[in-house]
N, C-alpha and C positions, 0 to 999 in steps of 0.2 A: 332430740330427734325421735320421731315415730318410727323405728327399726321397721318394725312388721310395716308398717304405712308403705314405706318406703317399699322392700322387698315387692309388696306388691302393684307399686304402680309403674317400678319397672317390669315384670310382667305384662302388664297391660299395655305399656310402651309399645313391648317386644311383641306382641301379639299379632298387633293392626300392621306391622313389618311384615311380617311372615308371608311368603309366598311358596306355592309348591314348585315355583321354578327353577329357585335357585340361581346357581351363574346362566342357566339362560334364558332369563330375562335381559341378556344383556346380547350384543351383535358384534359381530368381528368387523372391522372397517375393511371389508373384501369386494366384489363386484361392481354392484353401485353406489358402497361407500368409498372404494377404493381412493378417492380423491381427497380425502382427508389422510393420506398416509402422504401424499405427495412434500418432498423438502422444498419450505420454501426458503432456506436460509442460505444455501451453496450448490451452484451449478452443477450436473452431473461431468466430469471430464470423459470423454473417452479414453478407452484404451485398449489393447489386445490381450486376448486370454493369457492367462498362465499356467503352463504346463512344467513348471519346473519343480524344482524339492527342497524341502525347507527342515530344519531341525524342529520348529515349533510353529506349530498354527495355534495361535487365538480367536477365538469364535466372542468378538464383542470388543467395543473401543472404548469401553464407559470403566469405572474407577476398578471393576472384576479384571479386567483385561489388561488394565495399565497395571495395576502394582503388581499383576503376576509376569507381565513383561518386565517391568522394572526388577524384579526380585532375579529374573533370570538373567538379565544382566550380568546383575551383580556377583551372581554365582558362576561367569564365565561363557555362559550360553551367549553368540552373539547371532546367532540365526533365529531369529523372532520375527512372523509374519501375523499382525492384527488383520483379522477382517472384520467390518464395521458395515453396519448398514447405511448410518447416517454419511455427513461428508466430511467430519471430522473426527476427532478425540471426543469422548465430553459423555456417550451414551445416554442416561433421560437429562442431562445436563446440558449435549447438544439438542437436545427436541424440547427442554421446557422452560423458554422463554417467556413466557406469560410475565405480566407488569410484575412486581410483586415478589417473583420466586426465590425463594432461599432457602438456606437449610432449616431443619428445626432442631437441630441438634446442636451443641457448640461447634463453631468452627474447630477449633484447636482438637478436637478428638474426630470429628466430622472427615474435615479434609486430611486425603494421607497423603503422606510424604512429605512432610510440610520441613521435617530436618534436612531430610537429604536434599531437598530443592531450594532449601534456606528461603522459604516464603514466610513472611510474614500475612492471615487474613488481619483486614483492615477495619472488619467490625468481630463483635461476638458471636451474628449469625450472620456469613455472607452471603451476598446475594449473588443469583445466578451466575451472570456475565464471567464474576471473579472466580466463581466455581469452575465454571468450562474455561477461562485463560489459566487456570492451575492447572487441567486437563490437559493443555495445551504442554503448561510447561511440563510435564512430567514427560512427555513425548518427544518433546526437541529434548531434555536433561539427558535423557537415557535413549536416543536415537532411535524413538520406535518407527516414526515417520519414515524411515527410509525405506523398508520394506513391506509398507501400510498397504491394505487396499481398502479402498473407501466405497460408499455409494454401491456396496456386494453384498450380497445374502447370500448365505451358505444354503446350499437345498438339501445337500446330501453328505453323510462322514461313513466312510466304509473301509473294513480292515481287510487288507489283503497281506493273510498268513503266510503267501510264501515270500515276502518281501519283510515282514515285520515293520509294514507304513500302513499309513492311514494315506486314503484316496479323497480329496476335499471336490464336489464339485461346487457353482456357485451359479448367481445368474447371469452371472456374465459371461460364462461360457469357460471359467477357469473348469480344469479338471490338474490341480497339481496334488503332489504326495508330500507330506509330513511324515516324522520320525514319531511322534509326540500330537496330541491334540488337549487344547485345554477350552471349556466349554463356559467363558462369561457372559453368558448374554443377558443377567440380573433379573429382577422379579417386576422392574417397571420401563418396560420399552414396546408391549403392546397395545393398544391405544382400546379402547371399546366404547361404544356407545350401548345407552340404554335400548332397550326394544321397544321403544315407542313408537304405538300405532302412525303410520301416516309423516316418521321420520321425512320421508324422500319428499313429500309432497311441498314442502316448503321454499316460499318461490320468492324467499329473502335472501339474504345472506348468512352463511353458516360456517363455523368450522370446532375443532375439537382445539384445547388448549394446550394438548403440544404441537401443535403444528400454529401458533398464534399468526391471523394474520396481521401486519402492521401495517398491509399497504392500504388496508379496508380502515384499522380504526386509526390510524395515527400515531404516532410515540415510536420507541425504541425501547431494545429491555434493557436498556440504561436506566429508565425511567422517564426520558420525555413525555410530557402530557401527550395523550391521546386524545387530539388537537379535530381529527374528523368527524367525531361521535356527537358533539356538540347538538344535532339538531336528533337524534336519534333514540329509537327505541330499543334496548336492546336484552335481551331473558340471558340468565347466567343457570342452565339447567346441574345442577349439585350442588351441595352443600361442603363437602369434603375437605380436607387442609387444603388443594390447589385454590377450591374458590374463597376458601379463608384469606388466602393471601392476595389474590387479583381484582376481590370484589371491592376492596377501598378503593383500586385505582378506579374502577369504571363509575362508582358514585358519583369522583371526584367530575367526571369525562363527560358520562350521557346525559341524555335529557330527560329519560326514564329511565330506570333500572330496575327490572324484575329477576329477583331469585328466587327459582323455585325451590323446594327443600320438603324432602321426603323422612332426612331425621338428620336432626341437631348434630351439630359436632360441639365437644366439650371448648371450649376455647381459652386456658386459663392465660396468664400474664407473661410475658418474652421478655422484656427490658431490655432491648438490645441497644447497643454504644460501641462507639470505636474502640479500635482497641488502643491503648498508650504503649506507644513505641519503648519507650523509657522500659513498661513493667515487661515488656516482652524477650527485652534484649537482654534483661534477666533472667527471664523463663529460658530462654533460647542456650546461653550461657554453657547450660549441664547437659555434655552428652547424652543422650537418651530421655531427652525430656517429653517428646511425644510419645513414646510408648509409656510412660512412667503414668502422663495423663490418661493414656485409654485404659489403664491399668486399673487409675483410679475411678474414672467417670464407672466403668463397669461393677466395679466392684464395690460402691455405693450404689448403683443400681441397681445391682442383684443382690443386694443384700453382705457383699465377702468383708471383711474384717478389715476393714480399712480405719485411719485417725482424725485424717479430712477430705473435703469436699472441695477441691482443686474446682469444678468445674461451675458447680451451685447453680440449676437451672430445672426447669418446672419435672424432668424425668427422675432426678436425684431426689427432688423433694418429696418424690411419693413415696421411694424408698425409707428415706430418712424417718416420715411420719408413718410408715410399718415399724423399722427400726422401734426408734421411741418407744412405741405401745405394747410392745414383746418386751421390750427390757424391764416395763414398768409391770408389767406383771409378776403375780409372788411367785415364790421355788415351785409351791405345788400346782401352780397354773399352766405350768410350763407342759402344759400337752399341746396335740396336734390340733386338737379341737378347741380350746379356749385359744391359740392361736390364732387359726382362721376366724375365727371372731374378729382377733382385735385386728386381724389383715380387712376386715368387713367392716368394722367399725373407723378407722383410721380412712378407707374410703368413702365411706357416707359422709364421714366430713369433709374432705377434701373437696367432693362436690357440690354438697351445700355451699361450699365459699362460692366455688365456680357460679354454679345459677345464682347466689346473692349479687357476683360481680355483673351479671347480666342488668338486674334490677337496678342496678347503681346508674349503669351507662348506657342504657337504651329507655330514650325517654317516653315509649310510649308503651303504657305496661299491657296491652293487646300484642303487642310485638315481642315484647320483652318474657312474656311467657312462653309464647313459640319457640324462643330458641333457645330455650333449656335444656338441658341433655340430660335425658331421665334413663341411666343406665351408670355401670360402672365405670372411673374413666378408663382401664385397657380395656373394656370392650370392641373399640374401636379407637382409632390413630389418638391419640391426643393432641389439638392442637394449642400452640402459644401464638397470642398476638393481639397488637396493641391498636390496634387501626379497626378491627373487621367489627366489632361491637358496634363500634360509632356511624361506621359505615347507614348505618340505620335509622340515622338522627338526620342525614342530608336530606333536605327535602327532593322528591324527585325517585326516591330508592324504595321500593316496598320489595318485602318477604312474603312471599307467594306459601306458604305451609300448607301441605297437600296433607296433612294428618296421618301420616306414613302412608298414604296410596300413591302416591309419584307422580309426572304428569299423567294425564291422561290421553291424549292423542297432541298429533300438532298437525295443526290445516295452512292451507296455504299464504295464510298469511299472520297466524304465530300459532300461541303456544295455546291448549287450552287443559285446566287443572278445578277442580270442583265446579265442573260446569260451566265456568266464564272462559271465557276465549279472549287472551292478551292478546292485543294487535301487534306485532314485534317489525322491527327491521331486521333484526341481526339474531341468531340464537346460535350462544357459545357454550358447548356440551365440556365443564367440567365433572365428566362421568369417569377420569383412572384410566385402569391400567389392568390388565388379567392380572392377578396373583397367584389365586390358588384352580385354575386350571391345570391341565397334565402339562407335563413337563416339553414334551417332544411338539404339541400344540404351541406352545409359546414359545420355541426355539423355532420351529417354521421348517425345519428338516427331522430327517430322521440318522438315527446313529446304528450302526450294523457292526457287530464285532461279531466275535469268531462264530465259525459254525453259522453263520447267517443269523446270528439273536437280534433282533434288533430291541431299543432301548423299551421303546413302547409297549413290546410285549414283559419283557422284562420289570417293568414297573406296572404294568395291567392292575397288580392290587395295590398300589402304594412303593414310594420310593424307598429303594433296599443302597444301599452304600458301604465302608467302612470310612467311618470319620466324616460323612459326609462330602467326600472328595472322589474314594474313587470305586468303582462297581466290576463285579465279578463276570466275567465274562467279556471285558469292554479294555483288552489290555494298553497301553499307553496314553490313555484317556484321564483325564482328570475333569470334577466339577468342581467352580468356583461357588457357593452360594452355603447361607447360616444355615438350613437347613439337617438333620441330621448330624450337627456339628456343636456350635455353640449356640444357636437360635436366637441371637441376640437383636431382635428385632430394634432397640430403641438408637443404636450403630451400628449400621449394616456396614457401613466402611471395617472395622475394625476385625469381621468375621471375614473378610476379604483379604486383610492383609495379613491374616494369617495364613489361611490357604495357600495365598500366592507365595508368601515364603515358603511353607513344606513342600509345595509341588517343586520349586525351583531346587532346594536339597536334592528333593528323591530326582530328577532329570538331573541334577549335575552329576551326584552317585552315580548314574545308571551308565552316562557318557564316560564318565572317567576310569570306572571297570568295566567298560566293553562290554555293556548286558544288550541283550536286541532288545528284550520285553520285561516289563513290570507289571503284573497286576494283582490287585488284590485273590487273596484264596476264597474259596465257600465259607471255607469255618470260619474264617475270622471276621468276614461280613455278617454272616448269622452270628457271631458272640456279639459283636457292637448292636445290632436290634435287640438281642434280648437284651442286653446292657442297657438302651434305651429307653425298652419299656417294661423298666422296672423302676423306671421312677414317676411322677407325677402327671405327665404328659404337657403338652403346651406351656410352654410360660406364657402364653400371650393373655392366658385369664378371660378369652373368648371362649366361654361355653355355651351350651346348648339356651342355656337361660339368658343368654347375651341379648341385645339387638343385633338382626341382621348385619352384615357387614361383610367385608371382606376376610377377617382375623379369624372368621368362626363359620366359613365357606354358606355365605348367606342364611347361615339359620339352619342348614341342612347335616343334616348323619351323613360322614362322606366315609362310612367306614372304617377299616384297615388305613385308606389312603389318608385319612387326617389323623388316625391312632398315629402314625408315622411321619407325620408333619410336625415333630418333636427337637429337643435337642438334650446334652446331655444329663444326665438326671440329675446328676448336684450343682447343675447354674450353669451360667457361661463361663464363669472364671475358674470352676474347674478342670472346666474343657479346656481351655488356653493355657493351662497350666500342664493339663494331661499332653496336650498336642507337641509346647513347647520339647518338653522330657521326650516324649518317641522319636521325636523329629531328630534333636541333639543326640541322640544316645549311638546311630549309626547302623540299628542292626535290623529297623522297620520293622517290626514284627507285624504278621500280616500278608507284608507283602512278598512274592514271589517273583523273583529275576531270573532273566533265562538268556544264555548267551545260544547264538545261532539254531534257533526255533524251528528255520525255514529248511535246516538241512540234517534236521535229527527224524 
């Protein structure tokens, strides 16, 4: 390998990306996009406001919201009110039905609760459907259905001090009070489109890929053929893990398929298989054997002191080949800087396989060059899969490569991208999800604790928290999300269900000795920030030098607010390790409990 070669034609890569807009470039699905937010999956029911009071509100029904209900269960809490925008459990689970969809992570560390609801998944990476019926099941397990409200958005969380509640409004006209508010609403349930010129003017058919329509192309997200498309033109606008996994189905379906592609996604090898009941009911056997696995998967991930590789799948292997290259180095190599070497050197090769695995399986080497991903692979998502390479070989499928310029407008009757105008039928905007937007933007309400703070100004320069859970001035509040916590991007489940455990401790503490209020102190939320940024910053390894992306807030200096888009400085697994210890220990340091507020 030509190291410097290399170094710099990632630069050059990253360069022709680069725009001054940053996230927006991108559009909110509001006005007169509004109609791609529409559910087409479950009827809206009626019903009459609620004005009643609840121990727990949850803001979110997706896997944030279920295992922190679940967790309070368990802990004795049985007044648990989910409110869910979508119509059922399942959160981007209920909304991302597209052909294709599954996780990228292993099941078995992926999906939580898999002991307590004694499921078995039925492959290594399941596919959606099985994801949202686990959803499902965690809901009837633990009874959260009974006091769900579906098809509601939260507009407004406001503390009213002389009651020691939380006042929920919604849009449904609910105005009920909480004891408690917990805030899941995850980092992938806003939908966006690109800003492209001349979106609206399109006089085909369109929709965004969580909202799939099937009544348009045909199929099920079972996987039936999508049976309508047969005579049809249809542009797949991104390139991202969604259209990694949907673009095989539609190769298979249209009768054109244009994928536009602004930059390459990494795409290494899945290998996914059933799973063998036999080996499972072994795994299953030993109490505590899913957390023993997230234990592991993480801690091969990030590098922590582990023996084996329980999970062996494309996130563990980059570890692993860091691993290797540090050990193999002599005693007096062992600095920070012949480190990041061999961390840089063990990537370079990694990806050379990757683009080699392109050239193997796309046979046409005009194409087969375009979709090389000439960056690091965490600079953005990594994806695995076994289908989307090939995808490229169907006659009928071409890759549209805009050379990092993106499309360039769409007219009324398709797409058009280096000057040619595709004729389309159908254009299906696999363009994501807000990520790294403000927080109180992608919650869709605002949050007002004492003294009238509300959250937005409170975060004006970057999200402050302790542990990532819960903020100073915001008393009975808790946030679900990796964040300022373990940041464990490559299982977000697993940063979830630790939250949701601690929060259900600290609310069962609080009820059981009669506290009105818990909230974090100043100082102890300023020690965990300086704590936090005394170490490295991001694990995601999206820097400035990245390609644009989501990981690395499009390419742009987002200040304070991405110095703060951190997690704890020695890994995830010492976060979980730190979290576990405070949580068990009984005496929360931190935080502050206050019996009858309202009348001192």
């Amino acid at each position: 390998m030509d190291k410097e070669a290399l170094r710099r034609k990632y630069l050059e890569e990253r360069d022709k990306r680069l725009r001054p807009d940053g996230n927006d470039q991108y559009v909110r699905l509001t006005g007169r996009f509004a109609h791609y937010l529409e559910d087409p999956y479950t009827p809206r029911t009626e019903r009459e406001p609620k004005t009643d009071h609840v121990t727990v509100a949850v803001v979110g029904g997706g896997f944030a919201g279920l295992v922190t209900g679940a967790r309070l269960r368990e802990a004795g809490v049985g007044d648990v009110r989910i409110v869910e925008k979508g119509g059922d459990f399942g959160g981007t689970w209920y909304w991302n039905r597209y052909p294709g969809a599954q996780c990228d992570t292993a099941s078995f560390v992926y999906m939580p609760l898999l002991e307590e609801t004694g499921h078995m998944p039925t492959e290594k990476y399941a596919h959606a459907p099985e994801i949202l019926e686990h959803c499902r099941r965690i809901g009837k397990h633990y009874g959260l259905y009974d006091d769900a409200l579906f098809h509601t958005e939260v507009q407004d969380l406001e503390w009213d001090a002389s009651r020691s509640r939380w006042t929920v409004r919604t849009n449904r006209g609910d105005a009920f009070t909480a004891r408690f508010v917990v805030m899941g609403i995850g980092p992938l349930h806003v939908p966006k489109l690109p800003g492209i010129p001349g979106i609206d003017d399109f006089r085909g058919h369109s929709f965004h890929t969580s909202r799939w329509d099937y009544d348009y192309t045909g199929g099920d997200p079972t996987g039936a053929p999508m049976d309508r498309l047969a005579d049809k033109r249809v542009a797949v606008i991104g390139t991202g893990a969604t259209a990694v996994q949907c673009v095989p189905h539609l190769a298979r379906a249209c009768a054109e398929l244009y994928v536009f592609q602004r930059t390459p996604s990494s795409v290494d090898v899945r290998d996914n298989r059933p799973t063998d009941p036999a080996w499972f009911a072994g795994i299953a056997a030993t109490p505590g054997w899913q957390q023993r696995w997230l234990e592991n998967f993480t801690g091969n991930q990030t590098g922590g002191l582990v023996d084996e590789d329980l999970v062996m799948d494309g996130w563990t292997d980059i570890a692993r080949r860091v691993r290797a290259r540090i050990a193999a180095l002599p005693p007096e190599d062992l600095t920070p800087e012949k480190m990041a070497q061999a961390y840089e050197d063990s990537d370079f090769e990694k990806m050379e396989e990757i683009r080699a695995r392109v050239d193997a399986i796309v046979a046409d080497p005009r194409t087969a060059a375009k979709l090389k991903a000439w960056y690091r692979q965490l600079c953005k998502r990594p994806c695995f899969h076994d289908e989307y390479l090939q995808s490229f070989n169907v006659p009928g499928t071409h890759l549209v490569d805009t050379d990092g310029k993106g499309v360039e407008r769409v007219t009324r009757r398709g797409v058009v991208a280096g000057g040619v105008e595709y004729e389309v039928d159908c254009v299906i905007y696999a363009s994501g999800f807000e990520v790294t937007t403000d927080y109180t933007r992608r919650a869709g309400y605002e949050l007002t604790g004492r003294d009238g703070l509300r959250l937005t100004d409170r975060w004006a320069d970057g999200m402050r928290t302790l542990h990532g859970i819960h903020v100073h001035g915001f008393p009975n509040a808790f946030v679900v999300q990796p964040t300022q916590g373990a940041n464990l991007i490559s299982n977000i489940p697993h940063n979830l269900t630790e939250a949701g455990r601690t929060i259900a401790t600290i609310v069962s503490h609080a009820l059981d000795q009669g506290f009105d209020e818990v909230e974090a102190t100043r100082e102890a939320e300023d020690a965990w920030i300086e704590l936090l940024l005394s170490g490295p910053g991001s694990i995601l390894g999206a820097s400035a030098d990245c390609t644009p992306g989501y990981y690395n807030n499009e390419g742009q200096d987002a200040g304070m607010k991405g110095r703060l888009n951190i997690g704890h400085p020695q890994g995830a697994m010492a976060y979980f390790a730190y979290i576990d210890g405070w949580r068990t220990s009984g005496t929360f340091e931190g935080l502050e409990f206050r019996k009858h507020a309202a009348g001192e």
